[in-house]
C-alpha positions as CSV (number, residue, x, y, z in Angstrom):
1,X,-42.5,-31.7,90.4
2,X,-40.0,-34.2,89.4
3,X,-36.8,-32.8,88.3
4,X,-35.1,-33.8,85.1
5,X,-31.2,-35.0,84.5
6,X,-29.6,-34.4,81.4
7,X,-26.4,-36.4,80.7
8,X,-23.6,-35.4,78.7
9,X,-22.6,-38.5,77.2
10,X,-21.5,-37.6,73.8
11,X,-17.6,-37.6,74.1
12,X,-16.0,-40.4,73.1
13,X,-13.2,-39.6,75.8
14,X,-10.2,-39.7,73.1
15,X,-7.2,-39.2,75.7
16,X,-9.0,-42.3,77.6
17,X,-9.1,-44.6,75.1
18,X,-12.3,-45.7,74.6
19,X,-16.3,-45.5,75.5
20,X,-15.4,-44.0,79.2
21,X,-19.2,-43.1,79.5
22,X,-19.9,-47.4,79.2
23,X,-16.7,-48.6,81.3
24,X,-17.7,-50.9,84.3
25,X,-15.7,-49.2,87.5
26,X,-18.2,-50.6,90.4
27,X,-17.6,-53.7,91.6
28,X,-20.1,-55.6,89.7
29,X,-19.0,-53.9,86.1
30,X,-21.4,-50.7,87.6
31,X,-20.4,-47.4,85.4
32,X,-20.3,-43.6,87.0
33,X,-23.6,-42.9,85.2
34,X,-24.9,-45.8,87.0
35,X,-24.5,-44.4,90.2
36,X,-25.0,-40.9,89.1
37,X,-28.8,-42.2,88.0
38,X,-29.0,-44.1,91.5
39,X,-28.1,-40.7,93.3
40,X,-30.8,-38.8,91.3
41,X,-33.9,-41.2,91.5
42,X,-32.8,-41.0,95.4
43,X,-32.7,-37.2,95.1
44,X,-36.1,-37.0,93.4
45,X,-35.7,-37.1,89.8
46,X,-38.0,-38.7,87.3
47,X,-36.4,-38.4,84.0
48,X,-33.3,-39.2,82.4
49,X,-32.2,-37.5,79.0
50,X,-28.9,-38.9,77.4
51,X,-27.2,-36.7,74.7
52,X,-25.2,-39.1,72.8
53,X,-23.8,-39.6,69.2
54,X,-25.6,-41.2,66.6
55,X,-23.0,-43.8,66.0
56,X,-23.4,-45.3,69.5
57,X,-26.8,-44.6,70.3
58,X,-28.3,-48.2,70.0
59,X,-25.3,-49.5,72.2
60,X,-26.7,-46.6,75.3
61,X,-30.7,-48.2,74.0
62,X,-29.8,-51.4,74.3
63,X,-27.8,-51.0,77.9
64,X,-30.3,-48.8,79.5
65,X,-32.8,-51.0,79.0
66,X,-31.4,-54.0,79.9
67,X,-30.0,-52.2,83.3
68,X,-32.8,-49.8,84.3
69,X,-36.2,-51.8,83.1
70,X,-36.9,-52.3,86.5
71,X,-35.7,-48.7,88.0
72,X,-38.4,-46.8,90.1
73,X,-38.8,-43.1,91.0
74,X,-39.4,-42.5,94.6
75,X,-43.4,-42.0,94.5
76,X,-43.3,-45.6,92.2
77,X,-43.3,-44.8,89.2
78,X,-40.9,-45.8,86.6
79,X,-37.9,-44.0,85.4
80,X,-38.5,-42.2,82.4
81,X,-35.4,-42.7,79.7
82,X,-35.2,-39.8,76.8
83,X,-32.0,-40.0,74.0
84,X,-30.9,-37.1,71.8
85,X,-27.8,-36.5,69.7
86,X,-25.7,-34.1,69.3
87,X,-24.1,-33.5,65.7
88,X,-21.7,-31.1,64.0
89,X,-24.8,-30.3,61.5
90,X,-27.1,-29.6,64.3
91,X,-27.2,-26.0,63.7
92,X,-29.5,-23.9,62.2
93,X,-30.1,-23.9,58.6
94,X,-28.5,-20.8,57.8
95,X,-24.8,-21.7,59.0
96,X,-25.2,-24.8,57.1
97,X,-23.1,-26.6,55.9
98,X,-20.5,-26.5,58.2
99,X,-16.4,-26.3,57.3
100,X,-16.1,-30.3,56.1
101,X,-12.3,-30.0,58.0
102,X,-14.4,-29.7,61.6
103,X,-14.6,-33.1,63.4
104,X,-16.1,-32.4,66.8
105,X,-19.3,-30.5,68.3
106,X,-19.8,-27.3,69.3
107,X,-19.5,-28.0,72.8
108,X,-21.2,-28.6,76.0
109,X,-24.0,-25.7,75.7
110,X,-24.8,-27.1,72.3
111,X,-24.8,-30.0,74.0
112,X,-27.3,-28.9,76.2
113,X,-29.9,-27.3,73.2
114,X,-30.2,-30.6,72.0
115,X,-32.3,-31.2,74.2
116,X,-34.9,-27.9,73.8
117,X,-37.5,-29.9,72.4
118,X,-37.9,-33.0,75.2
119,X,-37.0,-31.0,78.1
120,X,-40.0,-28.6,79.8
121,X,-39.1,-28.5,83.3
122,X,-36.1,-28.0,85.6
123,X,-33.2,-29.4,84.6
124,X,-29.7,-30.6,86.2
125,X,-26.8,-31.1,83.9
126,X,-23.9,-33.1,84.8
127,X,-21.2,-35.1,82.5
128,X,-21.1,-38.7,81.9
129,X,-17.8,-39.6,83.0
130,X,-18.0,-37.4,86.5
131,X,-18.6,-38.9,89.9
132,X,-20.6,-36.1,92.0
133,X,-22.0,-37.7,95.0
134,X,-25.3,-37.9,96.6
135,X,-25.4,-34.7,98.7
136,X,-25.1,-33.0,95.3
137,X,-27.7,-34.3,93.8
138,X,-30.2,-33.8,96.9
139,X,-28.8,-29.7,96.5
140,X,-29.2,-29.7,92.8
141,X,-32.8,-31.4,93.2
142,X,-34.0,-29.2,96.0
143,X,-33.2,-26.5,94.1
144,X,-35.5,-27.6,90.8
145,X,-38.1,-27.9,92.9
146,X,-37.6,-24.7,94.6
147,X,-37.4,-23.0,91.4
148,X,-40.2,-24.4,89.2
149,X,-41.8,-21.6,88.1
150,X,-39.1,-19.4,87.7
151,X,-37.3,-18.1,84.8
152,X,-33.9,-16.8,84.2
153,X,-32.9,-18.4,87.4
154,X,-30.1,-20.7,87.1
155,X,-27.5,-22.5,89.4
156,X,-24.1,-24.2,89.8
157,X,-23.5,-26.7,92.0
158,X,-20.1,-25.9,93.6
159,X,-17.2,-28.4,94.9
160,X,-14.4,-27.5,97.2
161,X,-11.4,-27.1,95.0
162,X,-9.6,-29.6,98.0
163,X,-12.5,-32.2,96.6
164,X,-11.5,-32.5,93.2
165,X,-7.8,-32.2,93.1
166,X,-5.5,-35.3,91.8
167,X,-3.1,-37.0,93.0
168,X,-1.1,-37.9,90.0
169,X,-0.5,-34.3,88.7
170,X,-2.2,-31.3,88.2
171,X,-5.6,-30.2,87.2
172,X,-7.9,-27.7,85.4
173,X,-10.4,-26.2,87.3
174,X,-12.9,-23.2,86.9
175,X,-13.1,-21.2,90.4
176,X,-16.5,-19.6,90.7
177,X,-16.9,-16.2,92.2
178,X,-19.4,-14.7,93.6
179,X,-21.0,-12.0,95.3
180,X,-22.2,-11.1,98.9
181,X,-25.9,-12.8,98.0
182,X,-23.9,-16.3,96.5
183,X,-24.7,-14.9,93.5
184,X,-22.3,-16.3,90.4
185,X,-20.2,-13.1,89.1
186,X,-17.5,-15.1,86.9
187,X,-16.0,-18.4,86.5
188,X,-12.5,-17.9,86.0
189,X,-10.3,-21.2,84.5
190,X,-7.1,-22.1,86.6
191,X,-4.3,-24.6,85.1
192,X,-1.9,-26.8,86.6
193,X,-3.7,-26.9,89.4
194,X,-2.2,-28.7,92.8
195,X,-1.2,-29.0,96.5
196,X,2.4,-28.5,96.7
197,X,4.8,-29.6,99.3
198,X,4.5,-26.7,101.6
199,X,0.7,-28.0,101.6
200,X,-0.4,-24.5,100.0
201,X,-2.8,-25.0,96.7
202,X,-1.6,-23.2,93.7
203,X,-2.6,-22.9,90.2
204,X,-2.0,-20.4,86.6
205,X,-4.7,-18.2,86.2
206,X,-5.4,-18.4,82.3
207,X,-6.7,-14.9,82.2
208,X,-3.7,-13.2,83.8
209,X,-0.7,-15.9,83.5
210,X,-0.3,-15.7,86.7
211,X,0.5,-18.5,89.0
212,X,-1.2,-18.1,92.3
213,X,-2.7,-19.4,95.4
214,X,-6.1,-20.7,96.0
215,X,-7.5,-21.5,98.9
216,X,-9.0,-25.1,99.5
217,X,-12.1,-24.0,100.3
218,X,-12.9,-22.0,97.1
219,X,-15.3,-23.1,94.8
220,X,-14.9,-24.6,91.5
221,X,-17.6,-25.9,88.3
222,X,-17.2,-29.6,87.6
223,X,-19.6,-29.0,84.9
224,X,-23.3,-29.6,87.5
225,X,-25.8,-27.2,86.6
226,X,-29.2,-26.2,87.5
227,X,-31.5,-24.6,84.7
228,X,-35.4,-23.8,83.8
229,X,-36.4,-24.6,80.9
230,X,-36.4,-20.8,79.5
231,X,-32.9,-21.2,79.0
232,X,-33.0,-22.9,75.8
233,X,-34.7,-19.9,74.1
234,X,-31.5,-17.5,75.7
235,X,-29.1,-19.9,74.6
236,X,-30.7,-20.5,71.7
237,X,-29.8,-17.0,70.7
238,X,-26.3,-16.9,72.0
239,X,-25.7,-19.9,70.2
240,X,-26.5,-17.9,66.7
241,X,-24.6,-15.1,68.0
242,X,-20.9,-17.6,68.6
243,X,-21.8,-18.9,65.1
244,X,-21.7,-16.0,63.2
245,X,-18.5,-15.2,64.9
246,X,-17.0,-18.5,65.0
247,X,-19.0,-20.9,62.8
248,X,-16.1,-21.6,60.3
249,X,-13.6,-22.3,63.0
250,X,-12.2,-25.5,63.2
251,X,-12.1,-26.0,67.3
252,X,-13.6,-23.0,69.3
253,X,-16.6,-24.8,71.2
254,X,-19.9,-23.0,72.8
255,X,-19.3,-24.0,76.5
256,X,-21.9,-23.7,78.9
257,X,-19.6,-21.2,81.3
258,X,-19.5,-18.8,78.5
259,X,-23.1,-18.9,78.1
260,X,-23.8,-18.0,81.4
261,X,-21.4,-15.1,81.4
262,X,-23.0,-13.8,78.5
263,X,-26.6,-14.2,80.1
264,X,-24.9,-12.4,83.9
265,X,-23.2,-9.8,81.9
266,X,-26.1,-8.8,79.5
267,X,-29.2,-8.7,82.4
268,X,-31.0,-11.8,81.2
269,X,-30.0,-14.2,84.4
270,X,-28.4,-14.9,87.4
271,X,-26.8,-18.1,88.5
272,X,-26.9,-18.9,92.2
273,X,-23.9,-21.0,93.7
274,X,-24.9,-23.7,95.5
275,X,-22.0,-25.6,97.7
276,X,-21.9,-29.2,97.6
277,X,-19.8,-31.4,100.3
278,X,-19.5,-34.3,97.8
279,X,-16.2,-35.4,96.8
280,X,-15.8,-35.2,93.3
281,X,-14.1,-37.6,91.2
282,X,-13.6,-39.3,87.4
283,X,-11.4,-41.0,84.8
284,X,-10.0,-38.9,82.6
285,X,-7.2,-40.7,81.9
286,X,-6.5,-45.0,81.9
287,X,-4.2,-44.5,84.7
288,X,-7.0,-43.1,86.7
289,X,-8.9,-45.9,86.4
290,X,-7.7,-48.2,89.6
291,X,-8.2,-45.6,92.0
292,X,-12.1,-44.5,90.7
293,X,-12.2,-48.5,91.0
294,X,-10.9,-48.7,94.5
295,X,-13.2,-45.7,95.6
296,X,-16.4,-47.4,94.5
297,X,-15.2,-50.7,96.1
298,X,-14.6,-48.4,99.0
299,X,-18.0,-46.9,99.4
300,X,-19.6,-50.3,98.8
301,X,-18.1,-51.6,101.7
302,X,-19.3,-48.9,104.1
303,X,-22.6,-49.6,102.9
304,X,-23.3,-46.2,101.0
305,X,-24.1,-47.9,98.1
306,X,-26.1,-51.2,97.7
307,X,-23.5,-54.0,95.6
308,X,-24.8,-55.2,93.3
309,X,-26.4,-51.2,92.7
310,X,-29.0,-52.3,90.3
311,X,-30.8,-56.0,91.0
């Protein structure tokens, strides 16, 4: 069994500037997808699913195909390519239409049921403009093979909080916890995240306002996630459920952490944590850009990448 990677590649990246998900940061113009894809056709996985926007769709068509016609999976065959979008009106029928003052999305687990009717076996998530590394990828994989005939079984893939912290300020960051059988309980958002100059990690908790210390070592979400395929039926549902709360709201977004806290808390999954030693790291802002540049230069110089990636 092959898994599956679905990439979210529908924002636009506003505070960026631009198309982040297209910008060349290898050093032959490679993007992060492009070495996200390498990673998980070396991992294992046979498909690639893009959920875009319909107003740069041909632009992703026209470079995947130019960059990945001669792509193989590990057993030789070729790399499967799959695009869906993700719309405001993409909702079911009854909540239509939707407030004309909205703009974006519902978020990153709407996102995610885009893809219900393509995707029929295990699944990893990740985001577009996020660098996760090859060991995560071979976790995530293992996993989806591990797990293909289960149901209501999900995972995160987990990154030391000391892996994904910035050196130009600080940082938002989701700590996961979890109990005794590394079992997800909660994923609890932290703000204004960073190492301070005693060397001690500190953070605001946004449930409780208070600013406290984390350890290096704890676990956060960068957004990688393992699912079956039954969970676009539960989500499905929840997703009905935040509209009828929330479906005239201008900004309130259905986020795949909230889903899976509905699904722990109501009996109808459980999300393992799996830990990852990969380094994360992305572009979230221009000013990130040389050092993502630099890195990739880096890691083509000690050989963990091939340069050019894709012949």
């Amino acid at each position: 069994m092959k898994p599956t990677l679905l990439v979210l590649a529908a924002g636009m990246g506003s505070r960026y500037g631009g198309l982040k998900q297209m910008d060349g940061l290898g050093p032959n113009g490679e993007t992060i997808i492009d070495y996200s894809i390498y990673d998980a056709v070396q991992a294992g996985f046979g498909r690639v699913v893009y959920i875009v926007r319909e107003y740069f769709l041909e632009q992703f068509k026209e470079t995947v195909a130019r960059k990945y016609s001669h792509v193989t999976c590990t057993d030789g065959t070729p790399l499967e390519f799959t695009f869906v979008t993700q719309e405001l009106d993409k909702v079911p029928t009854r909540f239509l239409p939707v407030n004309p003052e909205r703009q974006k999305p519902w978020g990153t687990a709407h996102a995610v049921l885009m893809a219900a009717g393509v995707i029929h076996e295990p699944f990893v998530v990740i985001n577009g403009d996020d660098y996760y590394g090859k060991e995560s990828f071979r976790i995530a994989g293992d996993w989806c093979r591990a797990h293909a005939d289960s149901q209501g079984v999900y995972a995160i893939v987990g990154f030391e909080l000391d892996h994904t912290l910035s050196e130009s300020g600080g940082v938002s960051r989701g700590i996961c916890h979890y109990d005794a059988l590394q079992r997800l309980t909660d994923v609890v958002e932290h703000l204004n995240i960073q190492k301070d100059e005693d060397g001690v990690v500190r953070g605001d908790n946004s449930v409780t306002g208070e600013h406290v210390e984390l350890r290096g070592s704890d676990l956060c979400s960068m957004n990688m996630w393992c699912f079956t395929p039954d969970c676009f039926e539960k989500c499905g549902v929840l997703f009905e459920n935040f509209l009828e709360l929330n479906g005239r709201e201008l900004k309130k977004e259905f986020y795949i952490p909230y889903a899976i806290d509905c699904l722990i808390r109501g009996g109808d999954a459980r999300c393992d944590v799996l830990s990852t030693p990969s380094h994360w790291f992305g572009v979230t802002y221009k000013e990130d850009r040389p050092a993502v540049v630099e890195k990739f230069a880096q890691l083509a110089r000690e050989g963990v990448y091939p340069t050019p990636l894709y012949e």
